[in-house]
C-alpha positions in Angstrom: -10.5 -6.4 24.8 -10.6 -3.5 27.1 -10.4 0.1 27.0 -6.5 0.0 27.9 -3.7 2.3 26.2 -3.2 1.3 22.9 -0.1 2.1 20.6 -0.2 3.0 16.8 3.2 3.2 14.5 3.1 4.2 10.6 6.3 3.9 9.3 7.1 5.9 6.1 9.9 6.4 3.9 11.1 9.6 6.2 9.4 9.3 9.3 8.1 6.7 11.7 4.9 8.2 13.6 3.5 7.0 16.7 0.1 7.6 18.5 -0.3 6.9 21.9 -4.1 6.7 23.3 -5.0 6.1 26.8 -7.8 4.9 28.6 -9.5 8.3 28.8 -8.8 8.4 25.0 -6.0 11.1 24.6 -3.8 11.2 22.1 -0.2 11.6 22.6 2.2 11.9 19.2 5.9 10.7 18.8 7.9 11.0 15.6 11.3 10.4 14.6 13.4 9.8 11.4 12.8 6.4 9.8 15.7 4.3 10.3 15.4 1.7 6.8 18.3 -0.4 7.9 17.2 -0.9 11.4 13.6 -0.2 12.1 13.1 -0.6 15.2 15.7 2.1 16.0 13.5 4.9 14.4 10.8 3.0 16.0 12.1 3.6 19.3 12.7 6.9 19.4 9.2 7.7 17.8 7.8 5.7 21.5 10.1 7.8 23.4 9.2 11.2 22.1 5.6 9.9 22.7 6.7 8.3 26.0 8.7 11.4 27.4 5.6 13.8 26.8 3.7 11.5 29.4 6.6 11.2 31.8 7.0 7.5 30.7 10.3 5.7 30.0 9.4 3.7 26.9 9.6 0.3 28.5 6.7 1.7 31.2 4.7 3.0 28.3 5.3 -0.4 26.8 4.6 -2.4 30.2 0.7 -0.6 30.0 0.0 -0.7 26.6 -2.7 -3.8 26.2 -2.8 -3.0 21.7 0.0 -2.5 19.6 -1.0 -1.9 15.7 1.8 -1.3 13.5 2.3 -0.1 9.9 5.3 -0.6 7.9 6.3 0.4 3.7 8.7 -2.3 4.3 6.7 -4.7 1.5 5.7 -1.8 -0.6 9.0 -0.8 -0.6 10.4 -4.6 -1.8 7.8 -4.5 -4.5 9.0 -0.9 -6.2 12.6 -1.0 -6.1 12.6 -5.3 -6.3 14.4 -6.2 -3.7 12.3 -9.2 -3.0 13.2 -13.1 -2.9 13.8 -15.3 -6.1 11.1 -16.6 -6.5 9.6 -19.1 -8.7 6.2 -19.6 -10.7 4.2 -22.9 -11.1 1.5 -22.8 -14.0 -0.5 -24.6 -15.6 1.5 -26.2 -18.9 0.9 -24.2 -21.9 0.4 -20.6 -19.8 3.6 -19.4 -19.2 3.3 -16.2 -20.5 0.4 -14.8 -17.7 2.9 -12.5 -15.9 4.1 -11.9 -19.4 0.6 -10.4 -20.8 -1.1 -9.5 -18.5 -4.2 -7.8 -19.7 -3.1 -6.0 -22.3 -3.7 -2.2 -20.7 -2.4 0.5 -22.4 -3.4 4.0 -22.2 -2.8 4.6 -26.2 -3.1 2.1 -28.4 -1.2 3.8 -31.3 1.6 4.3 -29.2 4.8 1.8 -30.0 7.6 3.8 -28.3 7.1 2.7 -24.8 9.0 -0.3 -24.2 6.8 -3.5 -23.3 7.1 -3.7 -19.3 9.0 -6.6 -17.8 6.6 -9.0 -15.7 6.9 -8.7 -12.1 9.4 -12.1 -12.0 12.1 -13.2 -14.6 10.2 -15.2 -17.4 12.9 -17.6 -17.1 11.7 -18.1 -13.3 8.0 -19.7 -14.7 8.1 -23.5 -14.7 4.9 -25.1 -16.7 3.3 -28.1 -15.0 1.4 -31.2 -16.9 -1.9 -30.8 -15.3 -5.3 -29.5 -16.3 -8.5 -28.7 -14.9 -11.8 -27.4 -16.9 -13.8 -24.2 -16.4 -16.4 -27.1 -14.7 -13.9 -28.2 -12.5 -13.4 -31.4 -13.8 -10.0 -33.1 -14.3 -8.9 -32.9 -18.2 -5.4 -33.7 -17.5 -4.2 -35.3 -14.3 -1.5 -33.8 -12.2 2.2 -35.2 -13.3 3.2 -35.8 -10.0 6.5 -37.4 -11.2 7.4 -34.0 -12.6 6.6 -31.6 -9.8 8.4 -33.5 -7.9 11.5 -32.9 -10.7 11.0 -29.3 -10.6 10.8 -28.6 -6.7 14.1 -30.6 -6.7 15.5 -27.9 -9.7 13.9 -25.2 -7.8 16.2 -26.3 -4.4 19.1 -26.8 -6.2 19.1 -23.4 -8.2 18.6 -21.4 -4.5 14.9 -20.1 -5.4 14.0 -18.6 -2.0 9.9 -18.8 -2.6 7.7 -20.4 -5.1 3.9 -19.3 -6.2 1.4 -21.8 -7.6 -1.5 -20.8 -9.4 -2.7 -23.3 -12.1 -6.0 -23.0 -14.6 -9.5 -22.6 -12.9 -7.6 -24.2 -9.7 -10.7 -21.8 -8.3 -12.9 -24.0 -9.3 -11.0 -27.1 -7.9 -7.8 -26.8 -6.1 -6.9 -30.4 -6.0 -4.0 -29.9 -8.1 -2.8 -26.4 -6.3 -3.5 -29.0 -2.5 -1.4 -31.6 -4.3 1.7 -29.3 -5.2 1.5 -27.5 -1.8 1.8 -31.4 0.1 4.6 -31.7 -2.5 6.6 -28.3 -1.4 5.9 -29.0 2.4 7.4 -32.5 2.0 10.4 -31.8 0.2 11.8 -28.1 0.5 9.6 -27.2 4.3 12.1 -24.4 4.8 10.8 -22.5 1.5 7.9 -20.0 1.8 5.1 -20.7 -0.9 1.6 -19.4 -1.7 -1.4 -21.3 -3.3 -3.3 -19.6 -6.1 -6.8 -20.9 -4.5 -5.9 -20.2 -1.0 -4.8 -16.6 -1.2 -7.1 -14.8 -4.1 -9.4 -17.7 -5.1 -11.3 -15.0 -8.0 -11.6 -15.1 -12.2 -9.2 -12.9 -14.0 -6.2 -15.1 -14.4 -3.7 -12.3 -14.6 -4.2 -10.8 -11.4 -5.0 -14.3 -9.5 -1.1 -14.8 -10.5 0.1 -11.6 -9.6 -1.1 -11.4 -6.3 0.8 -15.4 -6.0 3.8 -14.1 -6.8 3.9 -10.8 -4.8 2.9 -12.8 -1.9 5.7 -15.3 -2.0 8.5 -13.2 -2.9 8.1 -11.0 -0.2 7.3 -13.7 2.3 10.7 -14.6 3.7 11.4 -10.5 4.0 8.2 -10.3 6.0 8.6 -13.2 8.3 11.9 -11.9 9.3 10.9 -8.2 9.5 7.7 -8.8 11.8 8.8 -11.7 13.9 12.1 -9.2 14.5 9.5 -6.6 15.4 7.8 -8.9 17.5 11.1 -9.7 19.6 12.3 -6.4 19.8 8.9 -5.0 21.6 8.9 -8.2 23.6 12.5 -7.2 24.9 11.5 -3.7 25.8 8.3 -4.5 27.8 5.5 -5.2 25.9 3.8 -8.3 26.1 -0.2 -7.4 24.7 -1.7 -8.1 21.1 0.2 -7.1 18.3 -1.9 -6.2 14.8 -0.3 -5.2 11.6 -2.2 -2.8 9.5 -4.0 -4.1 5.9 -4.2 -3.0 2.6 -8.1 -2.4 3.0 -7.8 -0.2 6.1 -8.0 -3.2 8.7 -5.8 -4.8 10.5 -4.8 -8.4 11.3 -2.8 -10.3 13.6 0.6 -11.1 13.5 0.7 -14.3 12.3 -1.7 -14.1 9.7 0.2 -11.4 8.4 3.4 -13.8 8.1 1.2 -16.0 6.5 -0.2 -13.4 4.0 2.2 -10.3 3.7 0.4 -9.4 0.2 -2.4 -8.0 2.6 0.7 -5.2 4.2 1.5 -3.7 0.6 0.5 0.1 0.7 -1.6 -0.9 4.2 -0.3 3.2 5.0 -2.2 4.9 2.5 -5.2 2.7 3.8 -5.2 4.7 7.0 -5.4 7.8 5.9 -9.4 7.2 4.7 -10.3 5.8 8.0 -8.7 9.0 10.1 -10.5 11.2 7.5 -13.7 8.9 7.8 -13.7 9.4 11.3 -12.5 13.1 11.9 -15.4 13.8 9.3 -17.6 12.4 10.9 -16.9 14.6 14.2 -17.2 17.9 12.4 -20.4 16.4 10.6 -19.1 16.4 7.0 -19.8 12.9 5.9 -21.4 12.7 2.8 -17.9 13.6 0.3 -14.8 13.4 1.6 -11.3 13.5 0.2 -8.7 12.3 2.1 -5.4 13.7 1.5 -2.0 12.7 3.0 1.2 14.8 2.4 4.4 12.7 3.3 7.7 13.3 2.9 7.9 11.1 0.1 4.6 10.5 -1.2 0.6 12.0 -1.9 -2.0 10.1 -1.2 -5.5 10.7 -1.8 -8.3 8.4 -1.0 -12.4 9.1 -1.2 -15.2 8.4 1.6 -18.6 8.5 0.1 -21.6 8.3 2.7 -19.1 7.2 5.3 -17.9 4.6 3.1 -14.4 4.2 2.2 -14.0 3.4 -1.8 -12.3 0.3 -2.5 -10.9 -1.0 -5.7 -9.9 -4.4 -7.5 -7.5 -2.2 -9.9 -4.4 -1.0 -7.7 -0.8 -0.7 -9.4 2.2 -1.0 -8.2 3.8 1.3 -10.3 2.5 2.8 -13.3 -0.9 1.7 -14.6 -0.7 -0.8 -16.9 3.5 -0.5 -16.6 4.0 -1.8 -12.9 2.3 -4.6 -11.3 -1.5 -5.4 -10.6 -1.7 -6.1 -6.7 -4.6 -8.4 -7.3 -6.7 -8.3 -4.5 -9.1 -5.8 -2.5 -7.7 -2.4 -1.5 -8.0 1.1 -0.3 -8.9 3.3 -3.6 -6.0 5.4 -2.4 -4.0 7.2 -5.6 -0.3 8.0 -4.8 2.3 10.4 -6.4 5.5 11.4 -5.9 4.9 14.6 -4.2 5.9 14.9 -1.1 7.8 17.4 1.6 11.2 15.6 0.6 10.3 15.5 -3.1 13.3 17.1 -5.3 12.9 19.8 -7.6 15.3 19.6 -11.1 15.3 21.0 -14.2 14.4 18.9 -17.3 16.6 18.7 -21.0 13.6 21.1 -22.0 14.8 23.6 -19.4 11.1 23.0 -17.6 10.9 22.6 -13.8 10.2 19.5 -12.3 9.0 18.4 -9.0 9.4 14.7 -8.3 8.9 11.7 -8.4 12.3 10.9 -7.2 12.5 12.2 -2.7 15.7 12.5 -0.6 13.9 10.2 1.9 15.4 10.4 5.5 18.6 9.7 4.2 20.0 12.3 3.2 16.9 14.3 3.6 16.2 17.8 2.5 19.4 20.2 2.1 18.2 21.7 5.6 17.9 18.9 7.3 21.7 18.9 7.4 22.4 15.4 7.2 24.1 15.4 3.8 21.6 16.1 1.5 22.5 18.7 -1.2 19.5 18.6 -3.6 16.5 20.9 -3.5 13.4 19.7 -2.1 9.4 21.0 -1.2 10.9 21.3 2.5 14.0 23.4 1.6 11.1 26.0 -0.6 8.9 26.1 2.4 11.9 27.2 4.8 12.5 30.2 2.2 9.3 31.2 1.7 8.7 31.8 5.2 6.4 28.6 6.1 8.7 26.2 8.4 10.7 27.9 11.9 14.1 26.4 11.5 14.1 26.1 15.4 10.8 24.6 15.6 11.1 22.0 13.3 9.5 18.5 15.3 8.7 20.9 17.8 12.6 22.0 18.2 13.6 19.0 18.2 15.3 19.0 14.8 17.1 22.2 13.7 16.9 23.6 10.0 19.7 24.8 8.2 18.7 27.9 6.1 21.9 28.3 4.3 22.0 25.2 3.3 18.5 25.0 2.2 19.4 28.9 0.2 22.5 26.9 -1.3 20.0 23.8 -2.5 17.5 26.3 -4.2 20.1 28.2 -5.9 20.7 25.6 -7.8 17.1 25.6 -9.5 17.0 29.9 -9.2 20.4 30.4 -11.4 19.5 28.3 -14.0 15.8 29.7 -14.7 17.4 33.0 -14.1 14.8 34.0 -11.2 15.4 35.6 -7.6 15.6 32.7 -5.0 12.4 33.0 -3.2 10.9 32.8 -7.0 11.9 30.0 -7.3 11.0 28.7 -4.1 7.8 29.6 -4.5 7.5 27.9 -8.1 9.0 24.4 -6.6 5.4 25.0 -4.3 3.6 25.7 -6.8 4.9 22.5 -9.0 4.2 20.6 -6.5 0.7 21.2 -5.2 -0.2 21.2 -9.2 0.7 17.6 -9.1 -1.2 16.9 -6.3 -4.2 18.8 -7.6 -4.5 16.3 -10.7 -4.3 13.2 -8.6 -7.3 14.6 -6.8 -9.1 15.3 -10.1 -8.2 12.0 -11.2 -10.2 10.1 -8.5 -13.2 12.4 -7.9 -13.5 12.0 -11.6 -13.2 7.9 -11.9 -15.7 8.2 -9.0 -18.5 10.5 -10.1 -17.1 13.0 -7.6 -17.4 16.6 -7.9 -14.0 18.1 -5.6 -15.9 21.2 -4.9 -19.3 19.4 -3.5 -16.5 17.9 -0.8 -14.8 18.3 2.2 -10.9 17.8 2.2 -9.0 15.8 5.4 -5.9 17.3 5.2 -2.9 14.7 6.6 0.6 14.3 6.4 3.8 16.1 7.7 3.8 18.6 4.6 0.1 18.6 4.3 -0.4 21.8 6.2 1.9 23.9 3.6 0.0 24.0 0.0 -3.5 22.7 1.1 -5.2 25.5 1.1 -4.2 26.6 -2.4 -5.0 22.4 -3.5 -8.6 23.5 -2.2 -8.7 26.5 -4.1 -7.9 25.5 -7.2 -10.0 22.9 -6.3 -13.1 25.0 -5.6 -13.8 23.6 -2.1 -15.3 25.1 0.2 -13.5 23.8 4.0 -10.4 22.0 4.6 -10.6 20.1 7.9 -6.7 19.8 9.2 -6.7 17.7 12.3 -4.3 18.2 15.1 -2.9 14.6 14.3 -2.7 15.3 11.0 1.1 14.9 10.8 0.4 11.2 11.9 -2.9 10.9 9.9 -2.3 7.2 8.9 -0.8 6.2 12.2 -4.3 7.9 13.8 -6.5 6.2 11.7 -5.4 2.7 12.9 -6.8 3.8 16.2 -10.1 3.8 14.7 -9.4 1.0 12.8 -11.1 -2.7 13.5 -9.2 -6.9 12.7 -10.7 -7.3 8.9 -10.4 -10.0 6.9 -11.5 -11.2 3.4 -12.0 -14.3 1.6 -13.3 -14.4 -2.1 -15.1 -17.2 -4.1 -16.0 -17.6 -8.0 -19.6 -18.6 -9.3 -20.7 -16.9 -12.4 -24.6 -16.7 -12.7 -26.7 -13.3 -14.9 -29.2 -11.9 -13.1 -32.4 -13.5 -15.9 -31.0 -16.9 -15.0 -30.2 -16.0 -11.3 -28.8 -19.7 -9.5 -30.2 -19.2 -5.8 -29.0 -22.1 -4.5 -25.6 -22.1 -6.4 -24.5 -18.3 -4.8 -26.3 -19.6 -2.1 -23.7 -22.3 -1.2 -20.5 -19.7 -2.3 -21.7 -17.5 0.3 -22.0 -20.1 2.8 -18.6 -21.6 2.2 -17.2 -17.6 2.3 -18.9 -17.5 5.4 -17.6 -20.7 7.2 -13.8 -19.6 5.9 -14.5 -16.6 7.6 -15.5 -18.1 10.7 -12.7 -20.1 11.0 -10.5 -17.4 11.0 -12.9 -15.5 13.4 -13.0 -18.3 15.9 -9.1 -18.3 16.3 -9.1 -14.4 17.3 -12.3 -15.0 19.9 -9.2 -17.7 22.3 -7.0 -14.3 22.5 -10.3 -11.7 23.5 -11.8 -10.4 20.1 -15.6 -11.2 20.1 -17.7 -8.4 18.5 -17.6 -9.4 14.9 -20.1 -9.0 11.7 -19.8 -10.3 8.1 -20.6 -8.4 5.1 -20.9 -9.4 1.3 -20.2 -7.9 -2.0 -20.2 -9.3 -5.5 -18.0 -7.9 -8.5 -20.9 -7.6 -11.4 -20.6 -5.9 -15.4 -23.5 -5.9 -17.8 -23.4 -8.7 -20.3 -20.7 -7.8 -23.2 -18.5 -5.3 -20.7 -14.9 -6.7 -19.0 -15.1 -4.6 -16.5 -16.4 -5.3 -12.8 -17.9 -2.8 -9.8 -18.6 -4.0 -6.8 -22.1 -4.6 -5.2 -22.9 -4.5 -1.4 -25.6 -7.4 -0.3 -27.6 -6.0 2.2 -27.8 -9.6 4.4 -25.3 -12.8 4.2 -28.2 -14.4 1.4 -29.4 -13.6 -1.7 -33.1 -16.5 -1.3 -35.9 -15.2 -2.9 -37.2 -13.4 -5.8 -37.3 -9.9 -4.0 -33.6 -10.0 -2.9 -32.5 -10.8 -6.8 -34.1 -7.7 -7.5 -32.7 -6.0 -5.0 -29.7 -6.7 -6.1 -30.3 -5.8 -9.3 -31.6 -2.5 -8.4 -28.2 -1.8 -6.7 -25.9 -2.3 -9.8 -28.1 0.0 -11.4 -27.4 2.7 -9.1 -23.9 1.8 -8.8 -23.3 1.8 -12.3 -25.2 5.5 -12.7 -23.4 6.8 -9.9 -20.1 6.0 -11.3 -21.1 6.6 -15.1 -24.1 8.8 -15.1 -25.5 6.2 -17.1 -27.8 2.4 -17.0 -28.9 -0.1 -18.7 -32.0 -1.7 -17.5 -32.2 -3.6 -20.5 -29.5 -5.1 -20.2 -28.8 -8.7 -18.7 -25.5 -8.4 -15.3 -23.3 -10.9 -14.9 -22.3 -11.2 -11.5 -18.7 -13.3 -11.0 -16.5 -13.1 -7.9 -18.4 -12.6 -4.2 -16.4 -11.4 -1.2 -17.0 -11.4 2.6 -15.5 -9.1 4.8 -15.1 -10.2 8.0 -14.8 -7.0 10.8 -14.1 -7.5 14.3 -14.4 -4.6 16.3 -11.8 -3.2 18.5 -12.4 -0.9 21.5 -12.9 3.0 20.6 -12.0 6.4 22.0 -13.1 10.0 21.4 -9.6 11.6 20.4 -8.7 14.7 22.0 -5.5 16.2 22.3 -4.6 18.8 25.3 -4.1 22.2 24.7 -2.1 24.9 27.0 -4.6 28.1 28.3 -2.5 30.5 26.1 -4.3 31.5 23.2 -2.0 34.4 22.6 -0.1 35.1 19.0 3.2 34.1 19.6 5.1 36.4 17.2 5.4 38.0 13.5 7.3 37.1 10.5 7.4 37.6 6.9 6.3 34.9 4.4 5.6 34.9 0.8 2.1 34.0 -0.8 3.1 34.7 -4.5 6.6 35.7 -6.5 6.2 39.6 -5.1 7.0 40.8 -2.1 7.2 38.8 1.0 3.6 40.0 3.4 3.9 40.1 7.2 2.7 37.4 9.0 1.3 36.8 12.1 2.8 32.9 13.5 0.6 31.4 16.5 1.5 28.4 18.7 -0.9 25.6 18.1 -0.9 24.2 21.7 -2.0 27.5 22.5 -5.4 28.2 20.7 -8.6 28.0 22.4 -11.7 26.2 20.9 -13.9 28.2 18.6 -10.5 30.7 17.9 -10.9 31.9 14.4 -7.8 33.2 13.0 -7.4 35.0 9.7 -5.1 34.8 7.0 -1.9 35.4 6.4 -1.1 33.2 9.3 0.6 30.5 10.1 0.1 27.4 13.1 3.1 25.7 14.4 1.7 22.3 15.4 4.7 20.6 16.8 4.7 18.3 14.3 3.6 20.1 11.1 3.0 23.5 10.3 -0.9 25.0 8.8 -0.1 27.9 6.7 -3.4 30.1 6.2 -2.9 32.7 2.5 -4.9 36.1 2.6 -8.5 36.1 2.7 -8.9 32.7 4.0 -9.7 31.8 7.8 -9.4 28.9 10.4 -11.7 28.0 13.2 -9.9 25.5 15.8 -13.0 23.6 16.7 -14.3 22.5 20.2 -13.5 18.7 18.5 -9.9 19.1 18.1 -9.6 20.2 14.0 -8.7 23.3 12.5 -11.5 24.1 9.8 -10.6 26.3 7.4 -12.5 28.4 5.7 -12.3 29.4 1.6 -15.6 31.2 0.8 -13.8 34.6 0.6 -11.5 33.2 -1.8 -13.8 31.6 -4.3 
């Protein structure tokens, strides 16, 4: 592929961001109001914001463009509020209750209030199947074909729009799962369905199910959604490569996707850490780095550690241990409900709340004037002085202050507080909720926050960041000047990944050589396969890399292991090996056990494929002027006069001190007291917190 233009899309619950690069690498941004019942609506008018900047008609900008990557919440979004197909389970007979169980998490045992949580389908939807197959792989019971065949004729009958198959140790051979899947292809062709050992082919029956299920009952929403995508670009002028982003910051092509939507759930938040990787990297700041990413609906925080982006077996949909295990490899990326459109209420207690329920793009915040009423992080930031109502998008979108007043009133009269008091506590509410969910990563990780460097991203990010770091005890914020479209940017650093996992158990005193030997080689050819399809349409510059999930003998749970080449052969690399859970395993836990035996279960190669790069740079007007004055409040007294600058305006190597505030077209950077930003020569703002610690 060449250095063409290349197109980027995030869309989020509010607002569908675009970034435009060309060949020179500039970045152009377009955003626009999410439009959930017709995406490609929203989608449009996020191009043509982009488009008009460059003097483009969207079906020009289209007509260059040689890379198209998009993003969508669309399956996330399924998952959460279960709007997904009926869909059926196939297990093994005598297992019905896997999606039932699950693993038995629970954050107090002693606690028997909570209600058990529902598994992800109906139990009624689960249909056992006469077969058997032994942790060996051998045959114990043979496949009752007789009966499948009786079930996928129920299944048709009762209008089950998907089916999942996962049966017992399937991973160890599938000829059951292959058996079933001939069956389904035979009899019901026009019904999506998803095989255990194709999909997630790892121990830890639970989530090898989960993911089966997820997969299938959003399949027929996916196919639709992307091949409507694909024919709506197609009508307005494009005709390059089209890549959806992945759950562990990747991308893939289109049809892959359709044939694997499980690998689009929460592929947004995955983004986020490969903008901050790369934005860090610029500014030299790679050895901690927390990502954070401020929608309107949502916080996301993600960790890069030595320029590597954390990834994690354990991500919920939902609650922990109450929602849904995803089941596969993804993006370490923690999300709460704290975002710019997240609405503040008043509990039975008479406490304030912020959260987790957002007014979305429909209605939106109170200000946005589309028929919202309820108060919101956007309508507090209006009051206290943070957001131009006539600047909003870049002027694009006026504000209504009255009816943002109106909205807050309704949380001030209550509590008995003046207005912009209770503006300011909605703020402070908020960024306190984002402030644990960073705690509760660095922590899991070994990670002290104040030793790192925050990537600030997101629409809203530029509001309470700089108090987040504070609290925090970090030192520098990095706000980039994409950082309203901070997932939609990372996809333009992103490369086509793609992962395949195998099972062999061996401990490290009774290492089998030859056995991991031959898992990593059949990873490897599964890998190629996939490669070789992508080299016909231009993508050629790909690597493999290996990991293994490992414990110490007697612990159930894994961390993953990087294998510095595609073999583990002699003694040396064993040990190697070795060495490297040990330092894993004290990084994480401050603690080893070199006495100890490691079992070392599922292995994973990530296939990478590298797409063509840019330096990013944004343009900037020669004015580096301030703009103008206005009050804004940093506390519950009294409001403190301002000083507002124009972002397009600023120089390289401007520092600016607080109280100020940059209006970025697309987001606003609000600077307290005592604190200072630096726009750098590399495009970021870098703010600085050492006078306030």
């Amino acid at each position: 592929m060449n250095n063409g233009w290349c197109i980027t899309v995030d869309t989020g619950g509010t607002f569908t961001d675009v970034v435009v690069s060309d060949e020179e690498g500039k970045f152009t941004i377009g955003k626009a109001l999410t439009t959930p019942d017709r995406i490609f609506v929203g989608l449009r008018e996020a191009i043509e914001d982009a488009s008009s900047q460059l003097g483009l008609s969207v079906t020009e900008l289209l007509e260059r463009t040689q890379l198209f990557v998009y993003g969508t919440t669309r399956a996330t979004n399924a998952i959460v509020t279960r709007k997904i197909a009926k869909t059926a389970f196939l297990t093994t007979k005598g297992f019905p209750d896997v999606l039932v169980l699950r693993e038995g998490g629970k954050f107090d045992p002693h606690e028997f209030s909570i209600p058990y949580p529902q598994p992800y389908i109906p139990r009624r939807y689960t249909f056992e199947i006469d077969e058997r197959i032994e942790s060996n792989g051998h045959i114990y019971k043979k496949l009752d074909e007789e009966q499948v065949v009786d079930v996928i004729k129920q299944l048709d009958a009762k209008g089950y729009e998907a089916i999942g198959v996962s049966f017992l140790w399937a991973i160890r051979n599938p000829v059951h799962e292959k058996k079933v899947g001939q069956l389904l292809q035979t009899l019901v062709p026009e019904i999506p369905f998803t095989l255990s050992h194709e999909l997630n082919p790892i121990m830890r029956e639970y989530r090898r199910a989960s993911s089966v299920v997820i997969d299938a009952s959003i399949k027929p929403l996916m196919q639709n959604h992307l091949t409507e995508l694909q024919t709506d670009l197609r009508q307005n002028g494009y005709s390059g490569e089209l890549l959806v982003s992945t759950t562990i910051g990747g991308c893939m092509d289109i049809d892959s996707v359709i044939y694997r939507p499980i690998h689009t759930v929460r592929s947004g938040p995955a983004m986020a850490p490969v903008a901050g990787k790369q934005y860090a990297k610029l500014e030299d700041k790679e050895d901690a780095v927390l990502v954070v990413d401020t929608g309107g609906t949502t916080f996301d925080v993600s960790l890069v550690v030595n320029n590597n982006i954390s990834i994690t077996q354990e991500t919920w949909l939902g609650g922990k241990f109450t929602g849904d295990m995803l089941g596969i490899p993804a993006v370490d990326a923690r999300s709460v409900g704290a975002g710019g459109g997240s609405i503040a209420w008043i509990d039975s207690a008479g406490l304030l709340k912020v959260g987790p329920q957002s007014a979305g793009a429909s209605p939106g915040p109170a200000c946005y004037n589309l028929g919202g009423k309820l108060p919101t992080v956007t309508d507090a930031a209006l009051l206290l002085g943070y957001i131009d109502p006539n600047f909003f998008l870049g002027g694009r979108m006026l504000l209504n202050e009255v009816a943002a007043r109106e909205a807050i009133k309704s949380i001030a009269d209550p509590l008995g507080i003046p207005l912009h008091e209770a503006a300011y506590s909605i703020y402070t509410v908020s960024n306190e909720t984002m402030i644990n969910a960073i705690k509760d990563i660095t922590v899991s990780e070994g990670i002290d926050p104040s030793e790192a460097v925050i990537v600030a991203g997101g629409g809203a990010a530029g509001f309470g960041i700089v108090p987040i770091a504070e609290e925090l005890k970090c030192q520098q914020v990095i706000i980039p000047r994409t950082a309203s479209v901070l997932s939609a940017s990372g996809m333009q650093f992103s490369d086509i990944s793609f992962e395949h996992s195998s099972t062999f158990p061996t401990r490290s005193d009774h290492f089998d050589r030859n056995g991991v030997g031959k898992c990593l080689a059949e990873i490897k050819a599964h890998l190629s396969q996939f490669a070789e399809r992508l080299e016909k349409k231009g993508f050629t510059n790909r690597n493999i890399k290996f990991r293994v999930d490992a414990h110490y003998a007697a612990q159930v749970w894994d961390i993953s292991v990087d294998l510095n080449s595609d073999s583990v052969e002699s003694d040396e690399d064993v040990l190697q090996l070795i060495e490297e859970f040990h330092k894993n395993h004290n990084r994480i836990y401050s603690v080893d056990d070199r006495e100890s035996p490691i079992d070392f279960l599922n292995w994973t190669g990530t296939l990478v494929i590298e797409l063509p790069k840019k330096d990013p740079f944004l343009e900037s007007t020669k004015s580096g002027t301030e703009l103008r004055q206005r009050n804004a409040f940093f506390g519950v007294e009294q409001a403190v006069t301002t000083r507002i600058y124009k972002g397009l305006g600023i120089l390289p190597n401007t520092q600016i001190k607080g109280p100020a505030i940059i209006e970025e077209p697309n987001t606003t950077i609000v600077i307290p007291p005592r604190a200072k930003v630096t726009y750098s020569d590399l495009g970021s703002y870098i703010v600085d917190l050492s006078d306030l610690l």
